[in-house]
C-alpha positions as CSV (number, residue, x, y, z in Angstrom):
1,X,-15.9,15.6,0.7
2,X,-15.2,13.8,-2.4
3,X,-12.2,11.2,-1.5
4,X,-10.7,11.9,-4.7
5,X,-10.3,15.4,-3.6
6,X,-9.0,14.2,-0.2
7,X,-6.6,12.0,-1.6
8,X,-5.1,14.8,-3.6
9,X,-5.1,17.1,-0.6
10,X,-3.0,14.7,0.7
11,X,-0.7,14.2,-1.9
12,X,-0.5,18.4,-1.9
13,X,0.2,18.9,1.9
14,X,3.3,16.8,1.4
15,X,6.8,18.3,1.0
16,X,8.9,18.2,-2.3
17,X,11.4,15.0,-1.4
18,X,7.6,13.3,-0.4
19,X,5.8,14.3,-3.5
20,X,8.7,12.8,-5.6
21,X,9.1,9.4,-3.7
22,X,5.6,9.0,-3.4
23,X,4.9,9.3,-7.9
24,X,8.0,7.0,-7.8
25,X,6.9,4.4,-5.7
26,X,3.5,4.7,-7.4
27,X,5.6,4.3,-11.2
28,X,7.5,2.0,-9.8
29,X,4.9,-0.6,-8.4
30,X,2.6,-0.5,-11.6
31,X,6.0,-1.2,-13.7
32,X,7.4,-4.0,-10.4
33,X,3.5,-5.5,-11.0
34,X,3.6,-6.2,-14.6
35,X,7.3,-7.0,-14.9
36,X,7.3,-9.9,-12.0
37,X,4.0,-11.3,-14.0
38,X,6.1,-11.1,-17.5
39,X,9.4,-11.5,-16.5
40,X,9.5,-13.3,-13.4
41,X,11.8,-12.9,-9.9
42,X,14.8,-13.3,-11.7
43,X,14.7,-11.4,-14.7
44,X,12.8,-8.7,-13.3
45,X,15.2,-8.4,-10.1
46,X,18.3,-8.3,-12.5
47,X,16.8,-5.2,-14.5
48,X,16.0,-3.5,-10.8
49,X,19.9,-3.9,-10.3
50,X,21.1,-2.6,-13.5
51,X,18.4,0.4,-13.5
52,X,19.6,1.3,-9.9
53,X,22.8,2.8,-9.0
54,X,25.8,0.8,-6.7
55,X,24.8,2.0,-3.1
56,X,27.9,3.7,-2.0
57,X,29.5,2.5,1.9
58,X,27.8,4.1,4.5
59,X,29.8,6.1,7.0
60,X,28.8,6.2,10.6
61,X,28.1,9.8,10.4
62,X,25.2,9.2,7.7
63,X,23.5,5.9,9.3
64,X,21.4,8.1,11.0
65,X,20.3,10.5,8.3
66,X,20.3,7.3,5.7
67,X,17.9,5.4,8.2
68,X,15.2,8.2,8.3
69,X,15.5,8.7,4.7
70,X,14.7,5.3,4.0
71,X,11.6,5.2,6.8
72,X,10.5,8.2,4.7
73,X,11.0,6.2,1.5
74,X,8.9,3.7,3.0
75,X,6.1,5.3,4.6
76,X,5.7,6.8,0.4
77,X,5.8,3.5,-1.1
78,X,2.8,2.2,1.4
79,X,1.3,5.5,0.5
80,X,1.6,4.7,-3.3
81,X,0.5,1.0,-2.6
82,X,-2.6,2.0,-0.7
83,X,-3.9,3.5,-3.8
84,X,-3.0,2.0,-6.5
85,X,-6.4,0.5,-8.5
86,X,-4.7,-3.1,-7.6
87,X,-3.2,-4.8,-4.9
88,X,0.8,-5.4,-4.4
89,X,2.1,-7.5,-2.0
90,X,5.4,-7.3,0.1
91,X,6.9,-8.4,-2.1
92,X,6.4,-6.1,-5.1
93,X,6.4,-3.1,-2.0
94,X,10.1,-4.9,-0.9
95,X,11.6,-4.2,-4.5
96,X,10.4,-1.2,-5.2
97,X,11.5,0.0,-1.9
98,X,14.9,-1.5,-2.0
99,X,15.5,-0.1,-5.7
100,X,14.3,3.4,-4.4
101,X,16.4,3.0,-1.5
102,X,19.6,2.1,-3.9
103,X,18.9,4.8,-6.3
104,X,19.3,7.2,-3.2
105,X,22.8,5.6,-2.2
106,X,21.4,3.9,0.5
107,X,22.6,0.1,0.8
108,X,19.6,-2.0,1.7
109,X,18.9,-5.6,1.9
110,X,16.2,-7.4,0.9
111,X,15.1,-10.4,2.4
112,X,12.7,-13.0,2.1
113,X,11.7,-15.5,4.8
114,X,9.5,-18.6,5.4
115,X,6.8,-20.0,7.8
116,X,5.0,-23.2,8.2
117,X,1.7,-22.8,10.3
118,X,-1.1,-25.1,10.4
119,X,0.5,-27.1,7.0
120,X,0.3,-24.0,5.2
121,X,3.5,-22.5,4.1
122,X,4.0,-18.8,3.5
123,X,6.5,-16.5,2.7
124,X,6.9,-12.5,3.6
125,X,9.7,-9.8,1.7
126,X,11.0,-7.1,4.0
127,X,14.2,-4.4,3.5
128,X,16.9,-4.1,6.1
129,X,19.3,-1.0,6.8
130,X,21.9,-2.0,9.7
131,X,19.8,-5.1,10.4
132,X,16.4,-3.4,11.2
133,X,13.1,-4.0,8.7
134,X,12.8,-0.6,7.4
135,X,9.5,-1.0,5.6
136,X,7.3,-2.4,8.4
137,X,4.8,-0.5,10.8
138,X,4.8,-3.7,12.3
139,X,7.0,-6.7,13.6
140,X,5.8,-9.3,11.1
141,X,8.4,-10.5,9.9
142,X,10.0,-12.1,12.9
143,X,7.7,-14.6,12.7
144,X,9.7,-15.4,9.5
145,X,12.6,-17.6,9.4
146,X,14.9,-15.3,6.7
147,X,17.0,-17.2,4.3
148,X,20.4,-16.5,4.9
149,X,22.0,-13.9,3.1
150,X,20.6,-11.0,0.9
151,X,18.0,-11.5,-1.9
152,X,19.9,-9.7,-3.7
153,X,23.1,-11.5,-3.7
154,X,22.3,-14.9,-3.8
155,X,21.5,-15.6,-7.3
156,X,25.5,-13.8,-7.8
157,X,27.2,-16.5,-5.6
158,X,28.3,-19.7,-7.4
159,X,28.5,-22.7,-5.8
């Protein structure tokens, strides 16, 4: 079969909520791609915020339902990443997710954490909900030291 045609009847077998996250994560990543190239971190996390709404509190009684929305969310943005003509990183995937995630009421945080191994320094994005990586099929970034704090609200503090 051609895998054009499977990747459509994919994208056909999945329900409505699925169909709409997934095109958004897809929009989303091309327009997180280009805008972190022009714009950079900063500018380009700024306009994510004001495009997104203000997550509202999150009661105990929604924690549950929020948490599998926002594995859903995910599992659609790795989905949109997987074929996309480029490559994203976690970092593109992080913000798109966490501004999907925001746009649906759910408060998220983004982090971003550090490792040196063999003199090489690198650096991995994830998104939290009640203090659990909500993106990740795997435990990767524990072997990340997170900076403290949000991504999100650090550049808002003032020192």
């Amino acid at each position: 079969m051609n895998p054009t045609m499977e990747i459509w009847r994919k994208f056909w077998r999945l329900n409505g909520f699925e169909r709409v996250a997934v095109l958004e994560a897809a929009a989303a990543l091309c327009l997180t791609w280009l805008g972190l190239r022009l714009a950079g971190f900063r500018r380009w996390k700024a306009i994510a915020e004001w495009s997104s709404r203000t997550p509202a509190l999150i009661s105990a009684a929604n924690v549950e339902a929020n948490a599998g929305a926002g594995r859903d969310i995910a599992r659609m943005v790795a989905a949109a990443a997987r074929y996309l003509p480029f490559r994203t990183n976690c970092l593109e995937q992080s913000l798109v997710l966490w501004w999907l995630l925001r746009r649906r009421r759910i408060a998220a945080d983004m982090r971003i954490g550090a490792k040196k191994e063999a003199n090489r320094f690198q650096a991995h994005a994830w998104v939290e909900f009640e203090g659990c990586d909500i993106g990740a099929a795997s435990e990767e970034h524990l072997h990340f030291v997170p900076f403290e704090g949000s991504v999100i609200s650090m550049e808002t503090q003032t020192h």
